[in-house]
C-alpha positions, -999 to +999 in steps of 0.1 A: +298-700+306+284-720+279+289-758+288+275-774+259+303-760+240+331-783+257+321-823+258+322-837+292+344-865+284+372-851+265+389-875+237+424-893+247+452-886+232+457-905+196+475-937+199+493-930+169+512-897+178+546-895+192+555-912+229+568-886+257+584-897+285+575-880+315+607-866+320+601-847+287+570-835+295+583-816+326+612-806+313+589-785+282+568-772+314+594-757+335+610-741+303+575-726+295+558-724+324+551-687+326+535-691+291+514-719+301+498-701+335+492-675+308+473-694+288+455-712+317+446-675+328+433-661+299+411-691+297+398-693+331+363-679+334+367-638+347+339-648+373+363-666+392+383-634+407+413-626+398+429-637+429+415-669+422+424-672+388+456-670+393+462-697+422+441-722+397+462-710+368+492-723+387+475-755+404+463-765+365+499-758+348+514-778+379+485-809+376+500-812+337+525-835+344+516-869+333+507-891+369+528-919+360+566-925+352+553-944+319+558-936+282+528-913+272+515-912+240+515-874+228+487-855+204+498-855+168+480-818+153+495-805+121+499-770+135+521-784+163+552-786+137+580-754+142+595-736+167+584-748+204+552-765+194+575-790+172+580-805+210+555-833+217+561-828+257+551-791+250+522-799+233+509-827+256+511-805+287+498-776+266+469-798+257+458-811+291+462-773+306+438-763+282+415-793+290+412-789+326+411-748+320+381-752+298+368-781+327+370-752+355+341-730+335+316-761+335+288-757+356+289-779+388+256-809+383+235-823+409+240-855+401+273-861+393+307-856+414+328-814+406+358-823+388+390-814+407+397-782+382+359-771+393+370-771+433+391-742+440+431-752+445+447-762+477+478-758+465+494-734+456+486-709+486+497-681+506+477-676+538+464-643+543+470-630+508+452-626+476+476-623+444+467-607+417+485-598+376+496-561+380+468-541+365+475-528+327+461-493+308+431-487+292+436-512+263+447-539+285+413-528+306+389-535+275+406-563+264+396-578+292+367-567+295+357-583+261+373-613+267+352-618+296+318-620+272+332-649+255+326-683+262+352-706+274+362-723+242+362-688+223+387-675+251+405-704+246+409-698+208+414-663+210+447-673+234+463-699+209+458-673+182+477-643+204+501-664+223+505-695+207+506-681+173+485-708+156+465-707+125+425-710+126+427-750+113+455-752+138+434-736+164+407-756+158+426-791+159+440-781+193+404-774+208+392-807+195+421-825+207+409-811+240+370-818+238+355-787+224+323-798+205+321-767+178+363-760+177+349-736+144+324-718+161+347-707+190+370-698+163+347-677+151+333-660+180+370-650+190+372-634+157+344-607+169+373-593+195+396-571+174+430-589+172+450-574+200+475-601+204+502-582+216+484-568+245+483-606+257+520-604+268+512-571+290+512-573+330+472-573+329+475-607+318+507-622+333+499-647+366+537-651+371+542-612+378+516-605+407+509-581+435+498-593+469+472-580+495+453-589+524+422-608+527+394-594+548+412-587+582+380-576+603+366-614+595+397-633+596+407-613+629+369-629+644+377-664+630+406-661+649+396-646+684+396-681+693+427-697+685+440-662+697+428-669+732+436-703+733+474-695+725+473-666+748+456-692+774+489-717+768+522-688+768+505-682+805+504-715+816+542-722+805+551-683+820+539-697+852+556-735+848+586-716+848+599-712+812+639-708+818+657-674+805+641-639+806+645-606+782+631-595+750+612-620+725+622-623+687+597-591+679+609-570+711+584-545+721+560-555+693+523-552+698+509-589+689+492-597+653+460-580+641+464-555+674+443-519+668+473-492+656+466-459+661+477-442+635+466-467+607+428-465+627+433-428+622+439-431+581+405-449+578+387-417+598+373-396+574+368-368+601+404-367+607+416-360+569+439-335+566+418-302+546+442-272+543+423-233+536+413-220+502+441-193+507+473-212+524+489-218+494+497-175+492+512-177+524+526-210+529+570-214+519+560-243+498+543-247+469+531-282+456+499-305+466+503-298+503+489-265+501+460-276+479+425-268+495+399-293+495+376-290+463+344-306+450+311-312+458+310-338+479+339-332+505+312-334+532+300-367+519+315-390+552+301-420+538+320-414+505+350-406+520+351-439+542+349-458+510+376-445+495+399-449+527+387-482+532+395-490+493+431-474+497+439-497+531+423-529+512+415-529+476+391-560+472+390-584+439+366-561+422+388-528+424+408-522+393+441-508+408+466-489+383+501-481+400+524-461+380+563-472+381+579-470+415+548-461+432+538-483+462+502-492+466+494-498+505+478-480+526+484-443+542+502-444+570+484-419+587+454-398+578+463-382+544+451-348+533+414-343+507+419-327+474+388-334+456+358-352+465+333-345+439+310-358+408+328-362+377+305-373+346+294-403+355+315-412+387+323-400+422+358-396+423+379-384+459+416-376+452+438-380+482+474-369+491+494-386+520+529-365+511+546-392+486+514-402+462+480-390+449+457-415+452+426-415+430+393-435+440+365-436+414+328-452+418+301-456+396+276-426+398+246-453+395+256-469+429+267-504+405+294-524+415+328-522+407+357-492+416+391-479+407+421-471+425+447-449+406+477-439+422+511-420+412+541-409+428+545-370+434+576-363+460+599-338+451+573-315+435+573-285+427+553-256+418+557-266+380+549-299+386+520-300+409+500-278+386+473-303+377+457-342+381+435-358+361+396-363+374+388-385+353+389-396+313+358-404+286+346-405+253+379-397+241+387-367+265+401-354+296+392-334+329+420-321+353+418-302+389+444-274+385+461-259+415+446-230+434+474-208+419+461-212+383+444-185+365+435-197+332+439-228+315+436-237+278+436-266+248+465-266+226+474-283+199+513-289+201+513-296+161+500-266+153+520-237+172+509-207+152+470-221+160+470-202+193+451-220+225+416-224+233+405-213+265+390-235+290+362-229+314+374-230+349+354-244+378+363-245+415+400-256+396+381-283+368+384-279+335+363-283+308+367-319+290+396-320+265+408-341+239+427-368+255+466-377+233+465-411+252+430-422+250+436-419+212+437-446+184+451-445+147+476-423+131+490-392+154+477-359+138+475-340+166+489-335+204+461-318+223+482-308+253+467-283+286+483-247+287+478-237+324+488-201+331+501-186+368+505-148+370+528-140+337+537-177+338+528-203+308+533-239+313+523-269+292+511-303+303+505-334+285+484-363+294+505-396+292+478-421+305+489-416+342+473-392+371+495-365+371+502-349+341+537-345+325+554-312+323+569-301+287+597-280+281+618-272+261+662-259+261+692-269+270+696-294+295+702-273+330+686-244+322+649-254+310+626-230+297+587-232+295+570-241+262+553-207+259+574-193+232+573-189+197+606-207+189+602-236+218+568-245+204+585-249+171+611-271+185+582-292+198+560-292+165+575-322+150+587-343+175+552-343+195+540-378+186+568-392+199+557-383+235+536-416+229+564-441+236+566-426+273+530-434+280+523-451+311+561-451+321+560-425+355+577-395+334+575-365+355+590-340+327+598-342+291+623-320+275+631-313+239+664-298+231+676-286+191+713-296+200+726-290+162+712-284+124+724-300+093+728-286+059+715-318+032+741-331+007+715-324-020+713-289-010+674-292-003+680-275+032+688-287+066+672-310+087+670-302+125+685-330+153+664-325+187+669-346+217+638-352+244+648-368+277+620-381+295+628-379+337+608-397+354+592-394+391+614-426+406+645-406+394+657-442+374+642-452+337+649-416+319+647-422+288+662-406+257+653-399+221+677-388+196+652-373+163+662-364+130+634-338+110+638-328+074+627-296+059+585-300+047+584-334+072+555-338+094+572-357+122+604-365+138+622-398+125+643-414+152+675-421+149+684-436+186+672-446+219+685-451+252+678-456+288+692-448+319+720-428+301+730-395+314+734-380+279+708-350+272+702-345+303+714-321+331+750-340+343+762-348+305+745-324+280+761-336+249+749-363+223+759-379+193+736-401+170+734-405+132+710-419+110+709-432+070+694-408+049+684-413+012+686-380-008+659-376-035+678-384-063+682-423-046+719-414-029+720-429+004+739-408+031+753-415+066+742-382+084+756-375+118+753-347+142+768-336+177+761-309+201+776-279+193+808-288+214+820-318+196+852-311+177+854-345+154+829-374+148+845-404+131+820-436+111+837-469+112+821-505+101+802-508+071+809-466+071+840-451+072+844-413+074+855-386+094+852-347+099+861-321+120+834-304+137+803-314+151+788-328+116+794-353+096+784-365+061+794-399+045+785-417+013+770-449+026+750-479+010+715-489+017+716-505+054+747-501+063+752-501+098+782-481+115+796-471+147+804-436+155+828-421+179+833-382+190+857-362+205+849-332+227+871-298+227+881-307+261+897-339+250+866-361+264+853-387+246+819-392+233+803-424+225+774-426+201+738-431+213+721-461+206 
């Protein structure tokens, strides 16, 4: 942290700005308080811990208020005019978070007294818990990561520009206001981070939306042998002075607080981990993780292995944790079973299975500090589905551990489907690195997906930034078939980027279904409707695309969205969407298409048309929006999907 960069004695507030009454300067924090602990966060020096980050994010944002019931005169800074900054209570208690934020990265002095935003808070607190944002992707990770190598100020501006929206002489007036010495040269070293400013409104960086676990229990349970005893010592003495009533306490049969369980002593054991044979999997009824053997180079490595229990039971602040929707993140509840514990590039990585979740630990290679803890939720799967997790991701590619059932596995590009695959080496179940669809940046050109083949079976898997891989298919809803085919990998070819808005959502299966084709109004061919319904491993959160594709187009455009709908999917096959299309001689069309058993689709609104069938094509005007309704053969209705 570079004090000289924020003057010791910050500047009051200019007599001549507006007067806020303390009742309107709380009043602006409780309406933006989360954006305020945000702000406090991101400027908070990453040394502190996130646990402790967070608690003096809150304690700062709560210290804001002014301390008297007195007319206080507010900041007057030209940037401070629209929208929520146009509120002088909102800029006052913006202002003296950011002063005692940039306060709390100044290096304590012999000499002279810590100021209270040095100390760490009292309040708030919750004993016997560290609190922490919910950990983000890969972006969020570097972002963070960057951030961390600026100084205080420069975090500082890099915050107003991303959250508060300010320009550079507005950033600058705001840091001066709060005592920054060199306001432009933090503006400038912010602008060295690439401007990622909506990453700033992700989980990674939200101190209102947190995830709790415990401290160190081995050292609080010896701080508190004593008051233990002591209490113990005193429910005797009133047991004997004859406390009235007898029967079961408020906790029944409970064992007492901190006492040694069993079965959660067992899940830290590494010599009781559950490690099934190379060949159970042929015999065995079921077919999913359970019957994976243990794999790797390093499954006899007990000291390893004890890590990554130990890391599972109680992440500390240093572990980056990564939970996919729905998935919990506490410990096993009893000893779970090895899948991998081996070196992978530049990490030792052990993947463990307790029957609900793989849980992936990761360590430096070079023995420096610092680990990760992956996890994803996996119940309910199947042999399709538990064909392959991910080892690990760099430099832009990918390595999985593939089931003991799988024979071959290949690279395939699902852009190009008359390309053919490129076989990948196999070892002890891990592949060769491949290119990696969500550690990519920039336009989407291609869809490197892995091809995994079982006996005369071909299945396709996608990375989507999670640990288990997504399964692709492709059919009508109900009857699914594999993406193996000449026709299904055609059906996928231009809808493939579109996988990307399911990242890092839990999707257990995507599939994409050709539910009707169009013939153009300006005869130039027909375009192609598809639907892809994304399920996902919580069972809630499927999401659906409706995509329109005209004849020579590279991609997919599409033309609705929904959530938690059951249309496309297995209960309610049928869909209805339309979209505006603008023919090449400048005609603009209302174009809409329903599965094959839709018997009329009517346009009302801006659009008004109607047609028997499952098509229909309208005249329309340059966005104009409409509303379209369907009707079924068997009388149903059917609501368009938006």
């Amino acid at each position: 942290m570079q004090s000289q960069d924020v003057a010791q004695r910050p500047a009051p507030p200019s007599p001549s700005g507006p007067v806020v009454d303390v009742e309107q300067a709380e009043a602006a924090l409780v309406e933006h308080y989360p954006r305020l602990v945000r702000l406090a966060y991101l400027v908070l020096p990453p040394g502190l811990g996130r646990s402790r980050r967070v608690l003096t994010a809150h304690a700062l944002t709560q210290r804001a208020l002014p301390r008297t019931r007195t007319r206080t005169p507010a900041p007057m800074i030209p940037a401070q005019s629209t929208g929520r900054d146009g509120d002088p209570g909102y800029a006052l208690v913006r202002l003296q978070v950011l002063r005692t934020a940039l306060e709390a990265g100044l290096p304590l002095r012999a000499k002279a007294w810590p100021k209270r935003s040095q100390l760490p808070p009292l309040l708030p607190h919750v004993w016997g818990l560290k609190l922490f944002p919910r950990s983000g992707g890969a972006d969020e990770l570097s972002l963070d990561q960057r951030l961390s190598t600026l100084s205080g100020p420069a975090r500082a501006a890099y915050a107003l520009l991303g959250l508060e929206r300010l320009t550079d002489d507005g950033v600058c007036e705001v840091l001066a206001a709060a005592g920054v010495a060199d306001p432009e040269g933090a503006v400038l070293e912010a602008g060295g981070i690439p401007a990622q400013y909506g990453l700033l409104d992700s989980p990674e960086f939200d101190p209102c939306s947190l995830q709790a676990r415990p401290t160190d229990l081995m050292r609080r349970r010896q701080h508190l042998k004593a008051a233990l005893a002591a209490g113990a010592a005193l429910l005797a003495c009133g047991a004997l002075l004859g406390l009235p009533g007898e029967g079961w306490g408020p906790e029944g049969a409970a064992a007492p607080p901190y006492a040694q369980n069993p079965a959660a002593q067992a899940a830290l054991d590494p010599s009781k981990l559950t490690r099934m044979p190379p060949t159970a999997w042929r015999s065995s009824a079921r077919t999913d993780f359970s019957v994976w053997p243990a794999r790797g180079d390093l499954t006899g490595d007990k000291a390893l292995l004890r890590r990554a229990l130990a890391v599972w039971a109680r992440p500390g602040e240093t572990v980056q944790v990564s939970v996919t929707p729905g998935t919990l993140s506490g410990g096993p509840a009893g000893p779970p079973q090895l899948l991998y514990a081996g070196t992978v590039d530049a990490a030792r990585v052990v993947i463990l299975y307790d029957g609900l979740r793989i849980a992936r630990y990761a360590e430096p290679k070079d023995g420096t500090q610092g680990a990760a803890l992956d996890f994803a939720r996996v119940d309910g799967a199947g042999r399709a589905e538990a064909g392959a997790v991910v080892l690990g991701r760099s430099d832009g590619n990918v390595r999985y551990l593939t089931a003991p059932w799988v024979r071959r596995a290949g690279e395939r590009d699902l852009m190009k489907p008359g390309s053919g695959a490129m076989d990948l080496a196999l070892t002890d179940g891990v592949t060769a690195p491949l290119a990696s669809p969500a550690l990519r940046s920039g336009p989407c050109s291609s869809w490197n997906v892995l091809q995994v083949t079982d006996g005369t079976r071909t299945r396709l898997l996608t990375d989507l930034g999670e640990l288990v891989p997504a399964r692709l298919t492709a059919g009508r809803p109900g009857a699914p078939r594999e993406v193996s085919g000449t026709e299904a990998l055609h059906t996928w070819q231009p809808f493939a980027c579109s996988l990307g808005t399911v990242r890092s959502a839990g999707v257990r299966s995507v599939n994409a279904w050709a539910f009707n084709e169009q013939p153009l109004p300006d005869a130039s061919g027909s375009a192609a409707w598809v639907c892809t319904r994304a399920e996902t491993w919580r069972g809630g959160g499927a999401r659906v695309l409706a995509q329109f594709h005209t004849p020579g187009g590279a991609h997919g455009a599409a033309a609705a969205q929904a959530e938690n709908v059951p249309a496309c999917g297995p209960r309610d096959p049928h869909v209805l969407a339309g979209v505006l299309w603008k023919a090449k001689a400048g005609d603009w069309y209302l174009l809409a298409a329903g599965s094959r058993e839709t018997a009329s689709i009517r346009a009302t609104g801006a659009v008004n048309g109607a047609a028997r069938g499952s098509l229909l094509t309208v005249p329309a005007e340059q966005g104009a929006q409409a509303q379209l309704k369907g009707t079924l053969k068997d009388g149903r209705s059917l609501g368009g999907l938006r």
